[in-house]
N, C-alpha and C positions, 0 to 999 in steps of 0.2 A: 284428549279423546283417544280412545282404542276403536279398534276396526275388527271387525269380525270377517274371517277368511277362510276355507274349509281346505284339508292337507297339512302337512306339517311345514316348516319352514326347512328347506332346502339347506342340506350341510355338508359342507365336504372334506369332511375329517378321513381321513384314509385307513380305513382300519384293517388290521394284518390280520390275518388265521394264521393261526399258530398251529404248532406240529410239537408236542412232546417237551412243550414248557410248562405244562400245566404244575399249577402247587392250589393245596386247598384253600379257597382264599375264606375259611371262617378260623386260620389259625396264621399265627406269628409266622412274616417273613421277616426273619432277625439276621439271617444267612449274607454273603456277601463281600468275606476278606475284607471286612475293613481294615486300613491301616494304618489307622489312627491321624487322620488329615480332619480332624473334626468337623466334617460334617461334609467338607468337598474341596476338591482342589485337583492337581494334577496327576494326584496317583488315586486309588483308593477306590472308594463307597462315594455316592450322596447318599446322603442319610434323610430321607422323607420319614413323617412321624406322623399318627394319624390316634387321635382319640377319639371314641367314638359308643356311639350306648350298644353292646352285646348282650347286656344282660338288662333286667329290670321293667320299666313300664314299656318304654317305644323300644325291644331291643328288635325289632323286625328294620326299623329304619337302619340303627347304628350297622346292623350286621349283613344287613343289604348295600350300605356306603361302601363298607371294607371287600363286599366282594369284587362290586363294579372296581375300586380302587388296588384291590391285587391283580385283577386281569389287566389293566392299563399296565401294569410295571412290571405282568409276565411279555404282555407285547414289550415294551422299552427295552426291556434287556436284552431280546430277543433279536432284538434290531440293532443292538449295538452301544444301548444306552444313550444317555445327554453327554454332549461333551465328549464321549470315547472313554465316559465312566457305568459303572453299572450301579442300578435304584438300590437302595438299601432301606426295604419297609421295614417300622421299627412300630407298633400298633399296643393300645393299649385300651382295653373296657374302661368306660364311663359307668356303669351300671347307671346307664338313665340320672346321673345326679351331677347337676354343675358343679357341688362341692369340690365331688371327684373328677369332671372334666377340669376343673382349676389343678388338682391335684395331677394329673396324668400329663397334662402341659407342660407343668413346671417342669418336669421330671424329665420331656420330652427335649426340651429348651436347655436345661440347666447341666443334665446330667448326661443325653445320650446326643445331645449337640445336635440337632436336627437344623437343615437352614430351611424349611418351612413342614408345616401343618397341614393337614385336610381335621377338621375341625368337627366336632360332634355336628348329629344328624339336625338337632331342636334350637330355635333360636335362644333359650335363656342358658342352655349348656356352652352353645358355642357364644355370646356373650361372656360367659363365664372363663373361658379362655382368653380374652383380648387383653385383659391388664399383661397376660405372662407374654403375650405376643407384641406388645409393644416394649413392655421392660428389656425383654431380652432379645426385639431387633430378627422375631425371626416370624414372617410373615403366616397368617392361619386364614385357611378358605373354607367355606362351607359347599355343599350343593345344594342345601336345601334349608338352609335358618331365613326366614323370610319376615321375620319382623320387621316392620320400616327403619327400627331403632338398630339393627344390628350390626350397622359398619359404622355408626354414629356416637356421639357422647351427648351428652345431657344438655348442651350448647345445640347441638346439630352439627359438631365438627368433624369432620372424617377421622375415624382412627387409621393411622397409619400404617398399620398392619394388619388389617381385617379387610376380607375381600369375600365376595360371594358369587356363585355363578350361576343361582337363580335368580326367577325374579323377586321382587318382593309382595309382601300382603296388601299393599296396594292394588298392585294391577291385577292380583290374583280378587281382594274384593269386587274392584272395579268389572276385570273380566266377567266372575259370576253375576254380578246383578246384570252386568248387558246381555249376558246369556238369557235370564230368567227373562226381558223383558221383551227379546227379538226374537227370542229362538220358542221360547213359553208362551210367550204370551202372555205372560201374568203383569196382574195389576195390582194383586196385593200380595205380602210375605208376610211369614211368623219365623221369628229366626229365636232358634232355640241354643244359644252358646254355653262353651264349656267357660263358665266364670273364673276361675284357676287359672287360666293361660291366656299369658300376652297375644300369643298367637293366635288364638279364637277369639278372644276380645279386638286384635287389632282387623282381622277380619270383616268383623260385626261392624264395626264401625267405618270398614269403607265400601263394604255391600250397603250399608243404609247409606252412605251419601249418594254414592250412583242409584243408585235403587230410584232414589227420590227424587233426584236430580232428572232423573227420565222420564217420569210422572210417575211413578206408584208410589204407592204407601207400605209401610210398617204395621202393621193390626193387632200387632203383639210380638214383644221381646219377654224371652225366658231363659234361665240359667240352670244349669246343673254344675257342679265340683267333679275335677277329673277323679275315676275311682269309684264313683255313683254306679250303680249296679238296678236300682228301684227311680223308672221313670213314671209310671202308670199317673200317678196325680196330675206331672204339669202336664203330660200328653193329654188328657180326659178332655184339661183346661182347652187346649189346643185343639184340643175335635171341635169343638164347641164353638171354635173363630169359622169366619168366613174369610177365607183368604186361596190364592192356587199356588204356593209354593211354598216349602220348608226351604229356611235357608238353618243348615247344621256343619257351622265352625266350629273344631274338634278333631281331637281325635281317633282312631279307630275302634279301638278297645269300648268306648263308650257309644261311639256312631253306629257300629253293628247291632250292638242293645237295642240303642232307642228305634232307629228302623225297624228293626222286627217286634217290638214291642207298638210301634203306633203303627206298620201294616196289619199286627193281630186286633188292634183295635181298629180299623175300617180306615184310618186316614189314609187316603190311594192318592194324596197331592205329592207331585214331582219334590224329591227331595234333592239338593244341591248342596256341598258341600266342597273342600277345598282340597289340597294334595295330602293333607290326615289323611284322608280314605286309602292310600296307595298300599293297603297290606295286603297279603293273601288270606289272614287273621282275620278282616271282615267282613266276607263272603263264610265262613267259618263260624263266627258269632251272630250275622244278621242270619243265614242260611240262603239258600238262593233265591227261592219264593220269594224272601220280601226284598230281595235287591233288584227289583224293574222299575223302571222309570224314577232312577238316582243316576246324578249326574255330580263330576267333579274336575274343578278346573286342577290342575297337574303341566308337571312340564316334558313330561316325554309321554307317547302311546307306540308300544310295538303293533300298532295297527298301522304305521304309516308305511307306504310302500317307496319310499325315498330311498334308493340303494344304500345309502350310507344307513340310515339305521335297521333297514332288513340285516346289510353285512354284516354288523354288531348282534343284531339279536340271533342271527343263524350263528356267527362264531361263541357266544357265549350259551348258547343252547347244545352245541355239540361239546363243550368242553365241560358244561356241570348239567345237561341234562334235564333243563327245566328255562322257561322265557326269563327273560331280565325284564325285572320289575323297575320304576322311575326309578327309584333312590338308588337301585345299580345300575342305570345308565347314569344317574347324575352324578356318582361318586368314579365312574369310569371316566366321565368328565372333566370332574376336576382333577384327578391326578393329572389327565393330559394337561391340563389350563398351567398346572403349576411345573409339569414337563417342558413345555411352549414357552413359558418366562423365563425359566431356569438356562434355556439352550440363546434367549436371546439376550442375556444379564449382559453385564459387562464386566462380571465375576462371579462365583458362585458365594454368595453372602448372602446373608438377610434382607440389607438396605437393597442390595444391586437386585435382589430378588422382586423385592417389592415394587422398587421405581417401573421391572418388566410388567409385573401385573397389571399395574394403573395404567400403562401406556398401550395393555392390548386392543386391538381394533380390529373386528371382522375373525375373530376366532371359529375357526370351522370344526363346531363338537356334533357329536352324535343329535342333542337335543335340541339344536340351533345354532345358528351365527351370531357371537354373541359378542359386544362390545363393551367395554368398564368404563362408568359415568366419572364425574367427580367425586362421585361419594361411594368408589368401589364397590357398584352395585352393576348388575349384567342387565344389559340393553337387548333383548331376545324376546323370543315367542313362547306362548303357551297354549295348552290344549284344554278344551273343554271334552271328558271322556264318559260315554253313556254307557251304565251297564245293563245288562240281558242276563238275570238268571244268575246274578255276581258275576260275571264275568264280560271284559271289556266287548262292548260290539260296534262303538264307533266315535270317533275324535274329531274337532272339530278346532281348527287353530284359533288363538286370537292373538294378533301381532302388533305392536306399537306403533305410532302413526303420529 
C-alpha cells in the first residue's frame, strides 16, 4: 500500500552557492590534470563518466541529466572534492539510441577508466549499459530509468552494478491510479499507451492493477507507436467511451500531441500521465490551452517550499538563468548519491564503489530521503504535479508506507 501525503518529503542534502565556478554544463567537463591513477587513487582525477541521450528523440531528458550532474561536481570541486581529489566529468551523447549508450559505456569503462557511471536518462538505454557495467566492475546509476526490470536480469536477480535513484514504474503506476481514484474521483479510465516502450507498457499495467484493485475499471486500452504524429481516429474512438480519466504512459513528444488534439476534439476528462511529461517541449507541443486539468506523478516539484530544494532551485537559477526541471534535479542527485559512496568506499574501485551504494541508507538528496532496497532500487517519495496553462501550479507527495 502507498499513502498519499501533500509537501514534499523533507531532505537535508546541504547545498552550496557557488561563487565563480560556474562551467556550461551542456558541454564536456574533460579538464582536471589527470595523472594517469586510472580512474582514482591518491593523486590525480576521479574520473566520473556519464552517457546520456543529448541529441535525438528524448534529448531534453539526457541533456537536462548532465546539467543537474555538472552543477553537482561544480559544487564538489569547489569544496574540496572526495577524498581531497577533484571530479573529473568525462560525458558522452547517446543520441537517444541504446546501441550507442552500449557504445559510449564501453568506451567510458574500457578506455577512459571511469570507476562509476550516471547512466542514460530512458530505461532500455540505461539497460543497454549494464552488460559493460558489470563486465568491467564499474558501477552505473540512473536518476530516472524506471522500469521495474532495470536493476534486474531475466531471473529477477539484482545486477550488480546497476543502481537507481528513482523510484520505479511500479509505484509511479501505483501512485497514479491512487491518485486518479482519491484525488479524482474517478471510477472509470481509458488508458491510451505508447505500445513501443517498455516504459509505457510497464506503466499500463500497473496503473490497471491498482486502478482495479480500488474498485474502478478500465473501459478501454488503446495504443499508439512512439513517433505517431496522427491520433484523431483512436481519440474519436475515445470521445465515444464513457469514462472520467485518461490515463496517458508515454512520452512527451507524443503526449503533447495527443492532449491538444483530444482537448480540440471536446474530450475535457482529467488526463494523468507519468514523469514522460517532465519537458518544457510539452507545454510547446500540447500549447497551454490544452494543458489544464493534466496531472503527472514525477519525482521532484520546484514547487516545494522545503529549504533544501528552494536552495537548489535558487542556486541553479542564478547560475544558468532558468528553474531546474526534475531530470536536473535528479541527475544533481545522482552525481551526489554516487559522491556520498565514493567518499564512504573502502577504496576508490568499482567493487568498493558498488558495495557503498547498496549499503546506502537515509540519503538526504534534493528529491527526498532515499534508501537502496535489495534490488538497488531507491526507497523515496514522489509527486503527483497539476498543471495550469502548462505550467506547474501544484504537487502533491505520495510516499511509501
Amino acid at each position: 500500500m502507498k499513502r498519499l501525503t501533500t509537501g514534499l518529503l523533507a531532505a537535508a542534502l546541504g547545498i552550496t552557492l557557488l561563487a565563480g565556478c560556474a562551467s556550461n554544463p551542456g558541454t564536456p567537463n574533460n579538464s582536471g590534470g589527470d595523472t594517469g591513477n586510472n580512474g582514482g587513487g591518491a593523486t590525480g582525477t576521479i574520473k566520473i563518466g556519464l552517457a546520456a541521450e543529448q541529441s535525438g528523440a528524448v534529448a531534453s531528458y539526457g541533456s537536462d541529466t548532465l546539467k543537474g550532474v555538472q552543477m553537482a561536481v561544480d559544487e564538489i570541486n569547489a569544496n574540496g572534492g572526495i577524498k581531497g581529489q577533484q571530479v573529473q566529468l568525462i560525458q558522452y551523447d547517446t543520441k537517444s539510441d541504446p546501441a550507442q549508450a552500449t557504445t559510449m559505456a564501453t568506451k567510458l569503462a574500457t578506455q577512459d577508466k571511469v570507476v562509476a557511471m550516471v547512466g542514460p536518462a530512458t530505461s532500455g538505454s540505461f539497460m543497454a549499459t549494464i552488460p559493460v557495467a558489470n563486465a568491467n566492475k564499474v558501477p552505473v546509476v540512473s536518476g530516472s530509468a524506471t522500469a521495474d526490470a532495470a536493476t534486474v536480469d531475466s531471473s529477477g536477480n539484482v545486477q550488480p552494478f546497476a543502481f537507481r535513484t528513482c523510484v520505479s514504474d511500479s509505484f509511479q503506476g501505483t501512485a497514479g491510479a491512487q491518485f486518479a481514484l482519491n484525488t479524482l474521483n474517478a471510477k472509470k479510465a481509458v488508458i491510451y499507451m505508447d505500445n513501443s516502450s517498455d516504459y509505457a507498457k510497464g506503466l499500463a499495467k500497473t496503473f490497471t492493477d491498482a486502478f482495479t484493485a480500488g474498485g474502478g475499471s478500465i473501459v478501454d486500452t488503446q495504443s499508439y507507436a512512439g513517433g505517431d504524429t496522427d491520433f484523431n481516429a483512436v481519440l474519436t474512438k475515445i470521445k465515444g467511451e464513457q469514462f472520467d480519466v485518461l490515463y496517458l504512459p508515454g512520452y512527451y513528444q507524443e503526449a503533447g500531441l495527443i492532449i491538444k488534439a483530444a482537448r480540440g476534439m471536446g474530450i475535457s476528462q482529467p488526463v494523468l500521465g507519468a514523469d514522460g511529461f517532465d519537458s518544457p517541449t510539452l507545454k510547446e507541443l500540447g500549447g497551454a490551452q490544452a494543458l489544464n486539468d493534466v496531472y503527472f506523478t514525477n519525482h521532484y516539484s520546484p514547487l516545494s517550499t522545503d529549504p533544501r530544494v528552494t536552495a537548489f532551485a535558487s542556486a541553479y537559477k542564478t547560475k544558468y538563468g532558468t528553474d531546474p526541471s526534475g531530470f536536473i534535479a535528479m541527475g544533481y542527485d545522482t552525481m551526489n548519491f554516487i559522491a556520498d559512496a565514493i567518499s564512504r568506499a573502502t577504496s576508490i574501485d568499482g567493487q568498493a564503489i558498488a558495495d557503498a551504494m547498496a549499503a546506502t541508507k537515509d540519503f538526504k538528496a534534493v528529491t527526498g530521503t532515499l534508501s537502496v532496497d535489495d534490488h538497488h532500487n531507491a526507497i523515496k517519495s514522489i509527486v503527483v504535479i497539476a498543471l495550469k496553462d502548462g505550467d506547474q501550479a501544484s504537487a502533491t507527495t505520495v510516499s511509501p508506507s
